[in-house]
N, C-alpha and C positions, 0 to 999 in steps of 0.2 A: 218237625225234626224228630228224627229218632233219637231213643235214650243213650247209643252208642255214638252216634254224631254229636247229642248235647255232651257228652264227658270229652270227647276230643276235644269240640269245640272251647270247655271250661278248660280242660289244660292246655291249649295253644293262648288262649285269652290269662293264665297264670303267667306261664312261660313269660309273654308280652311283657305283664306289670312287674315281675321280677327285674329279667332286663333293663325295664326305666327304672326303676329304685337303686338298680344299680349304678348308671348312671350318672343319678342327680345326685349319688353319695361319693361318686368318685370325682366328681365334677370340681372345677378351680372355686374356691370361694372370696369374693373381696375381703380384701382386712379389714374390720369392725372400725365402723367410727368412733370417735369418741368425743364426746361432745356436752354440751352444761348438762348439770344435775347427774351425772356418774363421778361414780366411787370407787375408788379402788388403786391396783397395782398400774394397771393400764394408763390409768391417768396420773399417776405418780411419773411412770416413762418420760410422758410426756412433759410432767412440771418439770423434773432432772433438767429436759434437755435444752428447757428456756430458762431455767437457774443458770444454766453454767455458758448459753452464751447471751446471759444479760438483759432478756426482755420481760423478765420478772423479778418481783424478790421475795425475801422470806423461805418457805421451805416447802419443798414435794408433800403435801397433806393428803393426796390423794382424792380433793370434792375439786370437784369441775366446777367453778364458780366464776362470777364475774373477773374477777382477774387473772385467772388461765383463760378466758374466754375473750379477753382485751389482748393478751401478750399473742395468743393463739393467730389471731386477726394480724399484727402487727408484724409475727413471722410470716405469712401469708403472705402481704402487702411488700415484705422485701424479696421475696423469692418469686417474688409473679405467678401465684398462686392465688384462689378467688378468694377473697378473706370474707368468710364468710363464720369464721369463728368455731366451723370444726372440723377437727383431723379426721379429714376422711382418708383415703389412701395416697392420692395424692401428698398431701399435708407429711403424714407418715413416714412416704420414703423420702420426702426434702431432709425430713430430721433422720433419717438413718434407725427406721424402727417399723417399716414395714417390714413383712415374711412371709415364708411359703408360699401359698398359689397366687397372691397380691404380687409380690416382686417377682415371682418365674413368670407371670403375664405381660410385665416390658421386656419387651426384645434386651439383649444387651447392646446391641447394633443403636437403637433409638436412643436409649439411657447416653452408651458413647457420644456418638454426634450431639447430643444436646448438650453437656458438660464442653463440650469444644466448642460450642456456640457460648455459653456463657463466660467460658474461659477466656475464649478473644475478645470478647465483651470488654471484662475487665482488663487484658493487655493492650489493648486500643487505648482507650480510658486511661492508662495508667503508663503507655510506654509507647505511644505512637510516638516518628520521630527515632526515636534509639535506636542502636544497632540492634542488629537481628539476634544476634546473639544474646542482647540485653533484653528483648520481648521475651526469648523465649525462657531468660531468666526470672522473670517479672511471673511469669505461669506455673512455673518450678516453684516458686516462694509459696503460691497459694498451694499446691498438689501437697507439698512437704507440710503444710500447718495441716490438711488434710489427716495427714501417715500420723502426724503428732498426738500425745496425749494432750498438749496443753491449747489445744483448739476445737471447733466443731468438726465432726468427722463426715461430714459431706461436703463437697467443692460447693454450692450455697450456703451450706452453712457458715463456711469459712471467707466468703468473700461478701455477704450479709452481716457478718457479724456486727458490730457497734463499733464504730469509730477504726473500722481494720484497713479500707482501701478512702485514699483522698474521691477516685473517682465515683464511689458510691455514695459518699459524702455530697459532691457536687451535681451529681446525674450524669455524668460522662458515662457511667456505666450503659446508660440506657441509647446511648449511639450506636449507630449501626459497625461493624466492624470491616474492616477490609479482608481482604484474602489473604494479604501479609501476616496480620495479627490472626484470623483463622490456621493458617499453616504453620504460625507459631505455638498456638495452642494446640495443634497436632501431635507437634515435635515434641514437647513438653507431659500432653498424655503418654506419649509412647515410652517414656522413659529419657529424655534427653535432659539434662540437670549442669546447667553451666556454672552454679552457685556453690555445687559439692554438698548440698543439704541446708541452707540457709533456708532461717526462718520468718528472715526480714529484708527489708530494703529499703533505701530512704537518699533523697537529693540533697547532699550539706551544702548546697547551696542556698536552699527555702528550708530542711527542717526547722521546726521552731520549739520541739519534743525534747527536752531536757532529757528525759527517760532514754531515747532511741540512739543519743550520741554512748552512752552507757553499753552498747552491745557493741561486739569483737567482732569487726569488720574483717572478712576472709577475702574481699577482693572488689574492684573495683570495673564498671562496664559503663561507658558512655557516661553519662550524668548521676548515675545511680551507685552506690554502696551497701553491698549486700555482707549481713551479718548474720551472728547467732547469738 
């Protein structure tokens, strides 16, 4: 090869590895796991978010240790997630703490229909039976502790929480749903709100919750009494 062919040649072969550099720099990158033996702000996120809904205790120290790595699991295991003990991206967005190229990677289309599978889930579980209008209030209850400060701010997070839904409590939750309870939990993503903002709901005919007769009941649907 001549010495004019070998210089094209090295600037077409430049050209190339620029282009891929470019690439793999502008490329989606997964969100960092986080997982035993790190330190830090990252994992502090993380301890917040199982302090406040109750799979841990004590304080966000920031060491990823055996007991972020037990509670870690434990989130996992109620979210139907692999509990495998670290947040990987999956893990992350249950708890509302994945970002950038990690969450622009789920469609919002799959994200939606999943949440309306889990939401029927629980309106099945929790209000098969009722009026339609009281399923789709029973969905509303959990979307609203969603919007709220004083709960998790993922629709798993809020219907996983400890001691929030009877049917999670019992395993109702893990029944298949019908179409009724699917198209209820539709109604209720899309904005439909039978309760006016209620952040509860309860049977006075089985509660046994001393605390839950204490809330301001704004109205009544089939069997159920929805408060704030």
């Amino acid at each position: 090869m001549s010495g004019p062919m070998r210089t094209r040649a090295r600037r077409v072969l430049g050209a190339l590895l620029c282009a891929a550099l470019l690439l793999v720099a502008g490329a989606p990158r997964a969100q960092a796991a986080v997982y035993w033996g790190m330190r830090g702000e990252r994992v502090r996120q993380v301890q917040r978010k199982l302090l406040q809904w109750g799979y841990m205790d004590g304080e966000a120290d920031g060491v990823y240790g055996q007991e972020t790595y037990d509670a870690v699991r434990l989130f996992q295991q109620r979210n139907g997630l692999t509990a495998d003990g670290v947040a990987g991206s999956q893990t992350l967005a249950a708890m509302g703490l994945s970002g950038g190229a990690a969450a622009a990677s789920t469609s919002a289309a799959s994200s939606y229909e999943g949440d309306v599978e889990l939401l029927a889930r629980l309106i099945y579980g929790e209000a098969r039976g009722e009026p339609y209008t009281g399923m789709v209030a029973v969905g509303a209850v959990a979307l609203n502790r969603v919007r709220s400060s004083r709960f998790p701010n993922t629709l798993a997070g809020v219907i996983y929480q400890e001691g929030a839904f009877d049917a999670v409590s019992d395993g109702q939750i893990d029944l298949t749903p019908n179409e009724q309870a699917r198209r209820a939990a539709r109604d209720a993503m899309n904005g439909w709100d039978p309760t006016g903002g209620c952040l509860y709901y309860y049977n006075p005919q089985t509660a046994t919750s001393s605390w839950i007769w204490s809330r301001e009941v704004r109205l009544n649907i089939g069997e159920h009494s929805f408060a704030v």
